[in-house]
N, C-alpha and C positions, 0 to 999 in steps of 0.2 A: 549428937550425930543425927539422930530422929529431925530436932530440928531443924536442923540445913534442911534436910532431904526435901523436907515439908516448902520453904522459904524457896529451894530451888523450884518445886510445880507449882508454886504460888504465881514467881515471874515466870515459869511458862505460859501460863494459863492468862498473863495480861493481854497478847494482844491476839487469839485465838483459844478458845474453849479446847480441851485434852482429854483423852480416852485412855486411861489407863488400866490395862491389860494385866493381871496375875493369872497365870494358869498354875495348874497343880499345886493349888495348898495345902492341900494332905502330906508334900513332901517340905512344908517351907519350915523355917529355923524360927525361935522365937524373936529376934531380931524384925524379920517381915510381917509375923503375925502383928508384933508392936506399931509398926509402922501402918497399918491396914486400921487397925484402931484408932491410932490416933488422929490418922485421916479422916476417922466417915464422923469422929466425935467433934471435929470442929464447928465452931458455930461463925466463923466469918464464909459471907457469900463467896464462893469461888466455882470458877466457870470447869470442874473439875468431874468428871466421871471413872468411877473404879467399878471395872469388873473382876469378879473372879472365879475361877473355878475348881471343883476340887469335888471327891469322890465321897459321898456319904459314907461306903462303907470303913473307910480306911480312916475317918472322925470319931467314931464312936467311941474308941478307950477314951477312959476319963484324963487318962494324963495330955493327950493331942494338945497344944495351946489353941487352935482356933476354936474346938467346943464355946470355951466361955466367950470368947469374945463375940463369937456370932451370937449366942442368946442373949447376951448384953445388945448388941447394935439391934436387935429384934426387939427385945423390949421396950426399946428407946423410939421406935421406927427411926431408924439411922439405915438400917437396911432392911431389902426383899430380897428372898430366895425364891430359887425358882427352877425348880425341879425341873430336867430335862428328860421331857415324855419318850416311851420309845417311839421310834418311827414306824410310821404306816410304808407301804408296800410304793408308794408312790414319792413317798420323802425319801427312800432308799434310792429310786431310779433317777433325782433330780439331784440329789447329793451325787452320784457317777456325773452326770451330767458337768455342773458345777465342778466336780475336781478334776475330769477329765474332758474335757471341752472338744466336741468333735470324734469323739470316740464311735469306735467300731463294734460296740459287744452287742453279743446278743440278748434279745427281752429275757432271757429267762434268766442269765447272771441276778439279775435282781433281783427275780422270786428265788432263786436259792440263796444269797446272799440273805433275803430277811427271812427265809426258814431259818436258817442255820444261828440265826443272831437275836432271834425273836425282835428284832427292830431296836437291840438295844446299841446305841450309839456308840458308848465303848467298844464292845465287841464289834462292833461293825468296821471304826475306823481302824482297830489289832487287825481287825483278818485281811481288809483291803490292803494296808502295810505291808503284812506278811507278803499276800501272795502278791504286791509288785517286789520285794524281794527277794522272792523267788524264782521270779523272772516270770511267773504263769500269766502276771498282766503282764504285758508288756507293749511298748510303742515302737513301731514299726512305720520309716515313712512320714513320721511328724503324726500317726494316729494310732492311740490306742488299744489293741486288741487285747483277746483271749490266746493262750497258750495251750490247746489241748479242751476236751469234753469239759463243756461248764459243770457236770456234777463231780467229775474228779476236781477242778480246780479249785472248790467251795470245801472240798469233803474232812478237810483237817483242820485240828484248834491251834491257832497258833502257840508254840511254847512262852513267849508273853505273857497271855491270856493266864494259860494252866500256870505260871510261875504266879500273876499275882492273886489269883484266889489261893493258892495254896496259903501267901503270905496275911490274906486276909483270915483264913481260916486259925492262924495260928496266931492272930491275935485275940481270937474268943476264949472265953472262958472253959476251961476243963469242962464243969454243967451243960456249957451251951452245945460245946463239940460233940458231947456223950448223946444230947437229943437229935440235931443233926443229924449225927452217923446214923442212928434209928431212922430218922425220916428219908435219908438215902435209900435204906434199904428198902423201905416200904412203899417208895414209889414217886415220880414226881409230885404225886398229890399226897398228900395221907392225913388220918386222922390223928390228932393229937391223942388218943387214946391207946395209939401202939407204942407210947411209951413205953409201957409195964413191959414191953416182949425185952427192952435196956435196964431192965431193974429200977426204972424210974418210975417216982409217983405218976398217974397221970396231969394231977392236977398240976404238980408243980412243972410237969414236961408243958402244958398248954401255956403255964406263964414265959416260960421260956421262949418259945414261939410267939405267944404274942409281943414279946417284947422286941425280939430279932424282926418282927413284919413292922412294929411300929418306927423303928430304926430305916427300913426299907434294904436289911440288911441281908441277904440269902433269901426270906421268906416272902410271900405277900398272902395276906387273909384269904384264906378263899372261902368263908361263909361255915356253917353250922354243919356235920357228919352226925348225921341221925341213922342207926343203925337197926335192922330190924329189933333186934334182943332190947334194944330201951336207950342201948348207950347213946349219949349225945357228948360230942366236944367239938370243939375249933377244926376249922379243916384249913391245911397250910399249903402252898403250894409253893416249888423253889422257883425262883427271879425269873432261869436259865436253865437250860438242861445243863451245864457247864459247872453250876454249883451243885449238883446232885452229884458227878458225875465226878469232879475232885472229892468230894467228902468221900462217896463210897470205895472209892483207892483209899482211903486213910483209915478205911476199915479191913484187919487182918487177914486174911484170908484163910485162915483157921478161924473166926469168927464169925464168917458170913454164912456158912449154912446154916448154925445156931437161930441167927438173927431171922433168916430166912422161914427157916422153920418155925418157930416159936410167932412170927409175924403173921403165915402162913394160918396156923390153930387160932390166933387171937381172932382173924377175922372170920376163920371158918365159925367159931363160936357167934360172933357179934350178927352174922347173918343165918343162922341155924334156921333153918327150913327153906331158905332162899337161898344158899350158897351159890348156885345157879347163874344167878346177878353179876359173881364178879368169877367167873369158872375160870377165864384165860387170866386172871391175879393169883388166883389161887395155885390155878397148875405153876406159873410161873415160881411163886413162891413153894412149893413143895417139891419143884425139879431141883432148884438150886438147895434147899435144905435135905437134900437128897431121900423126899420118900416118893420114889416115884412110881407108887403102885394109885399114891392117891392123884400126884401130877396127871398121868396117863388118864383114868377118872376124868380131872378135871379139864383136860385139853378137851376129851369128847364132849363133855358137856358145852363147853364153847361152841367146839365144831358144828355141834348143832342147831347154838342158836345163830351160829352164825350162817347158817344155811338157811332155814327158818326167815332171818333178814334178808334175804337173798346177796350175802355177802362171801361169793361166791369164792374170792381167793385168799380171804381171811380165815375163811370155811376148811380150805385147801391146806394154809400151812398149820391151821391148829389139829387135822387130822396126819400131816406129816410129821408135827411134832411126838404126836403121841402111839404113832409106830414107830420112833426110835425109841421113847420110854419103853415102851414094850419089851424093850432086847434086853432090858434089865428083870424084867419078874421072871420067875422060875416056870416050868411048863407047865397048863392045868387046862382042863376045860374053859375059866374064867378067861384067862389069858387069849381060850384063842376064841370065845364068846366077843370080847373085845377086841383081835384084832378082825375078826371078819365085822363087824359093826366100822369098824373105821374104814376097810377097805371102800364097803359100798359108800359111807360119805365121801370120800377123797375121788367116786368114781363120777359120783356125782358133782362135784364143784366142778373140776377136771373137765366133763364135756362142757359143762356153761362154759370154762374162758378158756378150753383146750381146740375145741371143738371136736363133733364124735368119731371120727376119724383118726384123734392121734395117739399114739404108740402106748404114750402113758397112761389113757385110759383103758386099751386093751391091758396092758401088763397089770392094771388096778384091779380090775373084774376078771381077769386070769386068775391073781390070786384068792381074792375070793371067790368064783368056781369052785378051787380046791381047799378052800375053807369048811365050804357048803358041806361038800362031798363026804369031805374027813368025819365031820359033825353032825351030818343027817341033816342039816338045817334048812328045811322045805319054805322056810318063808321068807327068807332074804334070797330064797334061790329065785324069785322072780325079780327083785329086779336085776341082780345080777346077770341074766339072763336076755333080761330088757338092753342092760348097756352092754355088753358081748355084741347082742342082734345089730345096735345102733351103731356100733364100731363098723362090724363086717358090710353092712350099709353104705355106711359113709364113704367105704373104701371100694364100692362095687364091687363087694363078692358076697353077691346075692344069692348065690347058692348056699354058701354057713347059712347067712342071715337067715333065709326061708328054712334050713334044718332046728334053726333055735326056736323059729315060732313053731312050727309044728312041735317040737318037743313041749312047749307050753301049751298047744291046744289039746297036748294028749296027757299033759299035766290036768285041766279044766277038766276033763271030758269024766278024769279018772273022781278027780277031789268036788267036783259042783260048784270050785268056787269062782265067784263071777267077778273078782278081781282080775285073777287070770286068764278066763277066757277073756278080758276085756282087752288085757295084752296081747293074747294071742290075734285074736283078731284085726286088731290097731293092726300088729307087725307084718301079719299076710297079706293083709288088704294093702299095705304098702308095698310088699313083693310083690302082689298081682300086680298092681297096678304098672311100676317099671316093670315087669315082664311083658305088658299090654295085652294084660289077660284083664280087659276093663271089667267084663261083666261079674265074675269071679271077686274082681277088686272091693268093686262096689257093692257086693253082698256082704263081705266080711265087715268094711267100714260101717254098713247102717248094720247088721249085730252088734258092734260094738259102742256105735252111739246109743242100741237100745241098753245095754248091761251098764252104761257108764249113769254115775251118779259127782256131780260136783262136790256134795256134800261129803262125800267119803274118799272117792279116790283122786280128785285134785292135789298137786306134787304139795300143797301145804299142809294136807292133813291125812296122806298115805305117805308112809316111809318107801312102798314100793316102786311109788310112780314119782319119786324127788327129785329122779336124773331126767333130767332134760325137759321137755315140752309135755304139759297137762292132754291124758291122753285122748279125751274128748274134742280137745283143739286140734288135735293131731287127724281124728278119725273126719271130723267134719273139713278141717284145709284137704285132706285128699279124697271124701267125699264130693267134694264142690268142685275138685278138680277133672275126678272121673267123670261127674254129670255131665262136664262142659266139653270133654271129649266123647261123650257117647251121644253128644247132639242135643242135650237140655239145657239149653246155656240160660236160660228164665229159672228153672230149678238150683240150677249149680251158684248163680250170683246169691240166689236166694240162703242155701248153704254157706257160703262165702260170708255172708253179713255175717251169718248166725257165729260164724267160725271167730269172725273178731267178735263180736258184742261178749263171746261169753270168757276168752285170753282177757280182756278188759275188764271183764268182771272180778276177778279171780285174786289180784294181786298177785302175780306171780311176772313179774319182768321178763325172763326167758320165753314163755308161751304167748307173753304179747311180741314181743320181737320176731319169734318163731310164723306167728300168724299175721302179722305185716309182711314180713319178705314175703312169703306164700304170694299172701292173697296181691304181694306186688307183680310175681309172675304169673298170676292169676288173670290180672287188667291189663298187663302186656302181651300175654295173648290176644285178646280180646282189642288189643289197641286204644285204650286208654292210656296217654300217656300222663295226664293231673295223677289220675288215681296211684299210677306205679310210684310214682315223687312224690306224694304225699306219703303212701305209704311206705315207700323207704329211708325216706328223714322221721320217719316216725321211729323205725326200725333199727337209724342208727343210732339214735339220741339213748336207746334203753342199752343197743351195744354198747355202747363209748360210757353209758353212767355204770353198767356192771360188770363191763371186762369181755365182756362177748364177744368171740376171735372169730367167731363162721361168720356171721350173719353180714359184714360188712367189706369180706372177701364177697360176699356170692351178691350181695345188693351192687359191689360197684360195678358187677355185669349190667344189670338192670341198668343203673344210673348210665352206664356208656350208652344202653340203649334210648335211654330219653336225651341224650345230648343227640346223638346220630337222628332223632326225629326235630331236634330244632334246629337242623342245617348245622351242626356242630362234627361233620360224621367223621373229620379223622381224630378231632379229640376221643367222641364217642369209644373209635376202636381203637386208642392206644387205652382208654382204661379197660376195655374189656379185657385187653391182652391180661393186661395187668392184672385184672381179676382169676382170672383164669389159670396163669402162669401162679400164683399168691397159692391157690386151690392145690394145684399139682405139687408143689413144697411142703406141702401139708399134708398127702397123702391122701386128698378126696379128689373119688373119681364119681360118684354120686352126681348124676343129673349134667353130666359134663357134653354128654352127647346136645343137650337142649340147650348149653352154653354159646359151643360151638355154631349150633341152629341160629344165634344167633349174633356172632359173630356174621359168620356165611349170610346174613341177611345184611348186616350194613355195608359188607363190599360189593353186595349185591346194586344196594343204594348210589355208591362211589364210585358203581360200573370197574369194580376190580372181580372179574370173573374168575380169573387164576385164585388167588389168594380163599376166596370164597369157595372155589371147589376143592380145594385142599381142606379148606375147614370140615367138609362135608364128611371128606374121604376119611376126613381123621376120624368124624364122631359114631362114624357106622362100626368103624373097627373097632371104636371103646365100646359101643355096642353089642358087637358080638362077643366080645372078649367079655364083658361084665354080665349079659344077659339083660341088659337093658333095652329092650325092643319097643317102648311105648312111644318114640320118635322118630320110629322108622319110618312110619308113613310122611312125614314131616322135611324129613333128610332126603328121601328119592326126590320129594315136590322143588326143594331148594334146588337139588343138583340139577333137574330139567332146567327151572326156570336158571339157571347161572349158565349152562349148556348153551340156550338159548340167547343170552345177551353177548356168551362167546364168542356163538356165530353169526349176529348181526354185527357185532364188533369187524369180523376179518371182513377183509377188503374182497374176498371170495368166498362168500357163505356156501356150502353145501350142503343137498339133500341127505349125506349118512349123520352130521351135526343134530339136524331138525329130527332124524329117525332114532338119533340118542336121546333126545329132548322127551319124545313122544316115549320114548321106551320106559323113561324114569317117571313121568306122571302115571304110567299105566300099571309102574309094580307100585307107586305110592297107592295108587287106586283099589289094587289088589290085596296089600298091607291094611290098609282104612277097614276094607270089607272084610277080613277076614278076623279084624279084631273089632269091628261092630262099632267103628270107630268115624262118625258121620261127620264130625267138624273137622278131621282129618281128610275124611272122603269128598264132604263140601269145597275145600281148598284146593287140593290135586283135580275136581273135575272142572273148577275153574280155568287151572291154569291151562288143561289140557282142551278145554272149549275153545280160549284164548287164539291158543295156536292152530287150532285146528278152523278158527274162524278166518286167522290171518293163512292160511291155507288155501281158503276159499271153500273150505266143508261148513258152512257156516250152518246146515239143515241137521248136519251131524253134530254140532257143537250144539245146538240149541236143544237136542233131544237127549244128551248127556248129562248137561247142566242141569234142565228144567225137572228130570227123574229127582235127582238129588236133593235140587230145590223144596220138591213137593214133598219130600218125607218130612221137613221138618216143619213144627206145628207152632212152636215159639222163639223166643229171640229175634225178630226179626230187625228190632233194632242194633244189630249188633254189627261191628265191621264186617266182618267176613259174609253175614248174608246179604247185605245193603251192597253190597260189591258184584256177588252174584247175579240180584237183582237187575242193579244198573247192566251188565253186563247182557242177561235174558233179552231187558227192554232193547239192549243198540242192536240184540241178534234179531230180532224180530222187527225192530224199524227195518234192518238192512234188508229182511225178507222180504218186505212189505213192497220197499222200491223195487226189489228184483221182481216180485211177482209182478209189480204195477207197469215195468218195464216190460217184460214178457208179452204181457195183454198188451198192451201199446206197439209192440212190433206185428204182433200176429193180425190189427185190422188192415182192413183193404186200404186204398189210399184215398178215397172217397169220403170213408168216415173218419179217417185222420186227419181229411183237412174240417169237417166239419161244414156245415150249412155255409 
């Protein structure tokens, strides 16, 4: 029969060359294997090609018939194998392509398709199968689509898949499954050393594994496990999470804490003084072996290097793992030593990707308050103390917030220690400041840049200053910002550098981030608009790489404001909305008034006066409501100027308009002076010069402005003085004609005609 078969491709193959196709030889009968031999053993030329394909794992028992025959045509070169690589991320997207021609999915299908599959082509063409029938792919219209959220439609193994590794599985050896099941337990990676935790030799567990990676069967090499204590063996890693993930189901469930356990002590022993190294393995393996006094241990240890790395949400869940362990130890001093230790980490990762303002970070640092309390515990009570303050902050109620620093400066005042007054300071000098108590502000800030040392209390190397932004960056961004509103704007830029060079210095992600937005509302003041876009791409790149949820709320106001400066001003103001409205869902009213300011400046731009004076009227009342008075002066100055473009707008402007105009520059004017607040004061006697020049008081405008002018001693490269200036010089050119006009009417007619 073989015969024929052969005689009939022979006359196929005369008057056109033939491609002969075998798929699945792992399932063929000896019959086909026969026929595949005899084929490739022939020695007359024929215009004949045989492919075929078949599953290495499902070849390896010794009784399979194609085993020998492929090492036979291998030895002979009669045949090449040729392993099929897994796919890369882009052979994944071009294979959709190719099977679905004209399809509608979106880019990410394809990065979760090769997560999920690690690129392995089996698995890739089961899951794309499955889910068209399932209907989640489906075509729609002759194209296409998805069914529902690409990461639910990826998120399940198809029962295929889990039925043939099971069957693969239960083709190995008793030996081979026994080490296996071990290497399940102990991780996608593991060393072949944790045999012994299976009652298995190690040596003879590592032959085992080498032999299952030489096969390319479940395992593949993953290089040499050198362990502190001396031990060295094979380190194996599985294919697929899929084969870890079937074996460890084929392990009892009455036997998995065992394993775990014993897994667990092997490697606590193998890294003895560095346990540390693998703290979130360990905890993992001692939750499930259920000792979870040392889990709980080993999560904090995690939690901390993972904060340390500034791995702020990885930080987050190995500190919520290890206050549920917690609910397991009996009650002790230790017990609540460790959960007020976890509190404050979890309060700290929490504001990096919570931001300080939300719910969950107050309820963190509520609870430990009353940790503190309970325990007498005087030295985690600052920073707990610190993140309370920053919550109450964030959420403009600056009243807590200023009662917790005070409690900290009379903490200092009591104890000498200059960690504390360093907080305390920081935290008032930032109450003064939103209070618009500038001068107050900026005494606290420079005490506390003198007490600050980088070396000691930077968030890397003080447990107490871990939450949030390095408090030296903190004291110098609103150092640099009071100079700049007390009228030293050459001093305050000058603080400003200092404020980033030293967040940059630090490694510390959050405090660079923290000190670019700043220093971005810093130069939008100031009307630089390179510097604000530099510095908030700077600002997002560290948000978006560690999970930072404020900073790119509050910069896409900023950014609205450098689109509204490149003639972009109704995109401008629908991202500010957007920013803004982001903030309010979140519960920060912090600096919302100076949002608003500027909003109310770009409808100002777009000559929308309504919308602009509403923004105003809103930001005085969150104002008064929150105790934020530092852009008070700033808010009457918009409201004139918007007043003012009101009533050049109506088609019947009136004199009580322009006496409302004149009234809001005159309280901004009064606000400026009463908080010593000159760049403030410089702006409002501009605007009120302005009008007062378009008056026709132009003698009164120039003797208003020019006072102002002359107190300040530097910046004069700066927008706001350079405006003034131009401004002085047209009032005095215009004086000039009037006077020169004046003399020119008053001669006789004699000397006005001249000789």
């Amino acid at each position: 029969m073989l015969r024929e078969v052969v005689e009939a491709l022979d006359a196929l193959t005369v008057d056109a060359p033939l491609v002969l196709l075998l798929e699945d030889l792992h399932w063929s009968d000896s019959a086909t294997i026969d026929l595949l031999g005899m084929l490739a053993r022939r020695r007359e030329p024929a215009r004949l090609l045989v492919l075929g394909t078949y599953r290495p794992a499902d070849v390896t028992g010794a009784a399979h018939p194609l085993k020998p025959v492929k090492q036979e045509l291998q030895v002979h070169g009669h045949c090449e194998e040729m392993p099929l690589e897994f796919l890369s991320l882009s052979a994944v997207d071009q294979y959709l392509l190719e099977r679905f021609p004209g399809h509608r999915f979106p880019p990410e299908l394809a990065r979760v398709l090769h997560r999920t599959t690690d690129g392995n082509p089996l698995f890739l063409v089961n899951t794309i199968d499955y889910l068209v029938g399932q209907g989640q792919l489906r075509e729609v219209d002759g194209q296409w689509g998805v069914a529902g959220p690409v990461e639910d439609v990826a998120s399940r193994t198809p029962e295929t898949l889990w039925q043939m590794v099971e069957r693969q599985v239960e083709r190995l050896t008793a030996d081979e499954q026994a080490m296996l099941a071990v290497g399940s337990v102990a991780g996608a990676a593991f060393s072949a050393a944790v045999a012994v935790v299976g009652g298995i030799d190690p040596e003879e567990g590592e032959l085992r594994c080498e032999a299952l990676a030489r096969r390319g069967q479940f395992l593949r090499a993953a290089g040499i496990a050198e362990w502190p204590d001396g031990t060295v063996a094979g380190r194996y890693a599985f294919i697929h999470a899929l084969y870890q993930q079937v074996l460890y189901a084929h392990v009892s469930i009455g036997d998995r804490p065992g394993l775990h356990l014993r897994t667990g002590q092997r490697l606590e022993r193998g890294y003895a003084g560095r346990a540390g190294e693998i703290a979130g393995e360990l905890a993992m393996h001692f939750a499930h072996g259920r000792d979870f006094e040392r889990a709980a241990r080993y999560r904090r240890q995690a939690g901390e290097h993972a904060l340390r790395q500034h791995a702020y949400r990885e930080a987050a869940d190995h500190a919520t793992r290890a206050l549920d362990l917690l609910k397991a130890w009996p009650e002790s001093p230790e017990r609540t030593e460790q959960e007020l230790a976890l509190h404050v980490m979890l309060g700290a990762a929490l504001t990096a990707t919570h931001g300080y303002g939300a719910l969950e970070v107050a309820r963190t640092y509520a609870r430990a308050r009353e940790l503190c309390e309970h325990a007498g515990d005087t030295v985690r009570l600052l920073p707990v103390l610190l993140g309370l303050g920053r919550f109450h902050q964030g959420r403009g109620e600056l009243q807590i917030a200023r009662g917790l620093g005070t409690r900290l400066l009379a903490i200092a005042d009591t104890t000498h220690d200059p960690a504390v007054g360093l907080a305390a300071h920081n935290a008032l000098g930032i109450m003064a400041f939103y209070g618009g108590e500038f001068d107050a502000a900026l005494a606290h800030l420079e005490q506390g840049l003198e007490l600050y040392d980088p070396s000691e209390y930077s968030p890397n190397r003080s447990i107490a200053f871990r939450a949030g932004q390095d408090p030296g960056v903190s004291c110098a961004v609103y150092a640099a910002w009071t100079l700049q509103l007390l009228g030293q704007p050459a001093r305050a830029a000058a603080r400003m550098r200092e404020a980033l060079a030293l967040a940059r210095s630090l490694d510390h992600p959050f405090s660079v981030a923290y000190a670019c937005h700043f220093a971005a509302g810093f130069h939008l003041y100031r009307r630089q608009r390179e510097a604000v876009q530099e510095l908030e791409n700077e600002a997002l790149v560290y948000s978006t790489d560690h999970g930072f949820r404020l900073f790119p709320m509050m910069g896409a106001i900023h950014r609205g404001w450098v689109l509204s400066e490149q003639a972009r001003s109704e995109d401008g103001l629908a991202q500010m909305r957007e920013g803004l409205a982001a903030l309010r869902a979140i519960g920060i009213e912090l600096r919302r008034p100076v949002f608003l300011a500027l909003l109310a400046e770009g409808c100002e731009k777009i000559r929308q006066p309504g919308e602009g004076l509403s923004a105003v009227t809103e930001a005085l009342a969150v104002g008064a409501h929150t105790g934020q008075r530092h852009w008070d002066a700033e808010l009457h100055r918009l409201k004139g100027t918007l007043m003012r473009q009101a009533e050049l707008a109506s088609a019947v402007p009136g004199p009580a308009v322009a006496r409302d105009a004149e009234s809001s520059f005159l309280e901004a004017i009064e606000i400026a002076r009463r908080q010593r607040a000159k760049s403030f004061e410089l702006r409002a006697a501009t605007s009120l010069s302005r009008l007062r020049a378009d008056q026709g008081k132009r003698a009164e405008a120039r003797a208003l402005l020019s006072d102002i002018y002359g107190w300040f001693t530097e910046g004069f490269d700066t927008a706001d003085l350079r405006e003034a200036k131009l401004l002085l010089e047209e009032l005095e050119t215009r004086a000039g004609a009037s006077r020169a006009g004046q003399t020119t009417r008053s001669l006789p007619a004699a000397a006005k005609e001249g000789p």
